[in-house]
N, C-alpha and C positions, 0 to 999 in steps of 0.2 A: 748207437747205430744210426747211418745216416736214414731217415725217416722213408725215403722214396725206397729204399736197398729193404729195410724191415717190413715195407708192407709187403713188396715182390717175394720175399724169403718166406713171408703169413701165407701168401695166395699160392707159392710151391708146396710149399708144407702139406695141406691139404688136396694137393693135385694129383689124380691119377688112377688108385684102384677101382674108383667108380666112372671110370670110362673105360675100363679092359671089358673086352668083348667080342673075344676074338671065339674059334670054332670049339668045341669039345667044353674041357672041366672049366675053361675061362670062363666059356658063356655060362655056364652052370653058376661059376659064382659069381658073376655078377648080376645076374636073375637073383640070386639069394641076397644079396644086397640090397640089390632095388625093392626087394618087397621085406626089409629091413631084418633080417636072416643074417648079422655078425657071424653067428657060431656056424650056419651053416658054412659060409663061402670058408671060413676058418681050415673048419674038417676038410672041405674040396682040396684045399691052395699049402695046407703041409705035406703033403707025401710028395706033391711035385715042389715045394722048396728043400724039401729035405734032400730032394735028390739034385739039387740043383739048380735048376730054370728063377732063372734071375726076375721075370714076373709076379711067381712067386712067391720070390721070397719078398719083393718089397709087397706086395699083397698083402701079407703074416704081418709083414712088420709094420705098414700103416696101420692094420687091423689092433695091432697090440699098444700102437702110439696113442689112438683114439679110443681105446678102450672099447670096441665093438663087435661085443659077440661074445668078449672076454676080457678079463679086469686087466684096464690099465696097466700094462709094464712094460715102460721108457728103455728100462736094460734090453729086455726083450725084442721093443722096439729096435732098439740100438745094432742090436747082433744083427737082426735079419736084414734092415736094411743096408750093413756093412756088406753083408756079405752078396745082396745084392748088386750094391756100388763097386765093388771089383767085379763085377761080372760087365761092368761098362751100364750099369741098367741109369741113364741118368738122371732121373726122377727120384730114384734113391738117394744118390748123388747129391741132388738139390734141397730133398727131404734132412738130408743131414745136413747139410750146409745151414739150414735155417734152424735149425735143433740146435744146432753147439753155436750159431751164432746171435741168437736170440737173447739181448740183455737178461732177459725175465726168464732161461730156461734155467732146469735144474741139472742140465748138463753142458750149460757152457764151455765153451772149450773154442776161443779163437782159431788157435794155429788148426786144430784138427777142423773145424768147419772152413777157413780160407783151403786147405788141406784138400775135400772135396769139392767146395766150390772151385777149385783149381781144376780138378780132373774133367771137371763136364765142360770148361771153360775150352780147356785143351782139344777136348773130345768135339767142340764144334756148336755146343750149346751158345744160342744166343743170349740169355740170359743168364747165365751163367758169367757168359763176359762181358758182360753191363756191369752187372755186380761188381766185378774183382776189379775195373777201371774205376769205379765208385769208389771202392776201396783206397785202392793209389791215387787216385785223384786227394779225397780227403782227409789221407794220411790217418785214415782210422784202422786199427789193429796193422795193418801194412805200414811199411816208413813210405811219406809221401814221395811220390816218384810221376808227373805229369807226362814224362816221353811213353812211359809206361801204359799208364791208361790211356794215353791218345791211341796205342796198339791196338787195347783189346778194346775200348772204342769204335775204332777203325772197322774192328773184326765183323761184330754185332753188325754196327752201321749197316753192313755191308749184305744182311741176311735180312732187311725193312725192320727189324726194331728201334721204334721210335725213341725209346727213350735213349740208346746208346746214339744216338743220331742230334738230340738236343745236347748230349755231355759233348761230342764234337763241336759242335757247334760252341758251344760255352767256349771251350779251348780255343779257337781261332778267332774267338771274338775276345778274347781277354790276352792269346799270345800265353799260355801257358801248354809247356809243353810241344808247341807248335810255333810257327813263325804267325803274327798276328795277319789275320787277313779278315775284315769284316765282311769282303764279297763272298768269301768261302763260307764262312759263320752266317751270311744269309742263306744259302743254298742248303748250307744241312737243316736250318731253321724252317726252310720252306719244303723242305722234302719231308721232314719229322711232322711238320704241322696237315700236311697232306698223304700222311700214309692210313690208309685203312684200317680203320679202331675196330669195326665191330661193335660197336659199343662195350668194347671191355674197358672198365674203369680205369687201369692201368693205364691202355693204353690213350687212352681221353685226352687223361692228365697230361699225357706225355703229349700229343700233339697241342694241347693248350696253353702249357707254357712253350712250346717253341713258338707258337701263332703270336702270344708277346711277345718272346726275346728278338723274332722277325720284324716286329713292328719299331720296336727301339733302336735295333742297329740300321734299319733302313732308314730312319730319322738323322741318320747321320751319315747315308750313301747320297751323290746326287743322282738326278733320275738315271742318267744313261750307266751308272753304276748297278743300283736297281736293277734294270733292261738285263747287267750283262751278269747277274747274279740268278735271275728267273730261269737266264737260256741255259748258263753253267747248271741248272737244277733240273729242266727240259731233257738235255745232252746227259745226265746220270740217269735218271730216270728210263731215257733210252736204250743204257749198256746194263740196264739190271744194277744200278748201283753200283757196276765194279769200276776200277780205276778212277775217282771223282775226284782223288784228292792227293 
């Protein structure tokens, strides 16, 4: 798996029931969590998965992935979060995408994890379609298809995810999938390397290698090329990232 794609799918994997905390049984378990109460938030979060509420169920179902509160079981895991994932819950969505796409898991399963990671992809998720451009970009588990990932490249880009914003960038600075334009491969390179990290790792990364891949291709713009590659990043910047490209 490509290394950038496997640590994203690591940091999904674990993302989500310990930031529900919304009004009523929610807040309830996640109080029971934070003061490390597995079984309690457990007991809370089955009768409303059982009845349905896609919260929930991936609630139960991370709870049974990580073993917390109650032993370990990946099947289990498996079911609630499915049945979360068709409730559109994306985080589920994502949860399994990284489960069945995970070289080292014990339920691998390509097509079903592209499978989900498709759905949250479709559904609007920005990472979700980082991934799957990663995917076709590197002809891993997908047959390689560059117009393809320049798409859901495009997508991402278009919502400040930086990393989907450096994979554009790579394409029009190499002319795969795209018609080669370095001034354009600066601009996504200068927008990626200037969007707001937060200091999340991830996103760090992702603005650090665009800060080199800016520095290299501008090595080979002259100035006033440069100039008119900053203002093209100025002018996106402007429209909200829409139409830049």
């Amino acid at each position: 798996m490509p290394n950038i794609v496997h640590k994203l799918l690591i940091l999904l994997f674990f993302l989500g029931c310990y930031q529900t905390a919304t009004a009523g049984p929610y807040e309830d378990a996640n109080a029971a969590l934070m003061r490390g109460d597995g079984s309690g938030a457990l007991r809370i979060m089955v009768p409303l998965a059982v009845r349905g509420q896609g919260e929930a169920q991936f609630v139960v179902g991370m709870l049974y992935l990580q073993g917390n509160g109650v032993l370990q079981d990946v099947d289990q895991a498996v079911t609630w979060l499915s049945k979360a994932g068709e409730t559109g819950h994306i985080r589920a969505q994502m949860t399994l995408a990284g489960l069945f796409l995970d070289p080292n898991s014990p339920k691998r399963d390509n097509e079903a994890g592209i499978g989900w990671c498709r759905k949250a992809a479709e559904a609007g998720d920005a990472s979700a379609q980082t991934i799957l451009g990663q995917y076709y970009r590197q002809g891993f588990v997908l047959s390689q298809d560059f117009v393809t990932a320049a798409a859901w490249f495009r997508l991402a880009a278009r919502q400040f995810e930086p990393r989907a914003q450096f994979e554009l960038g790579e394409l029009y600075r190499n002319g795969f999938g795209v018609k080669q334009d370095l001034a354009r491969a600066h601009m996504w390179f200068n927008i990626s390397a200037n969007t707001l990290t937060n200091n999340d790792n991830y996103r760090v990364s992702a603005a650090r290698d665009s800060a080199a891949a800016r520095q290299i291709v501008g090595s080979l713009l002259r100035p006033d090329e440069i100039a008119a590659a900053e203002q093209m990043a100025t002018e996106c910047w402007q429209r909200d990232l829409k139409d830049c490209d």
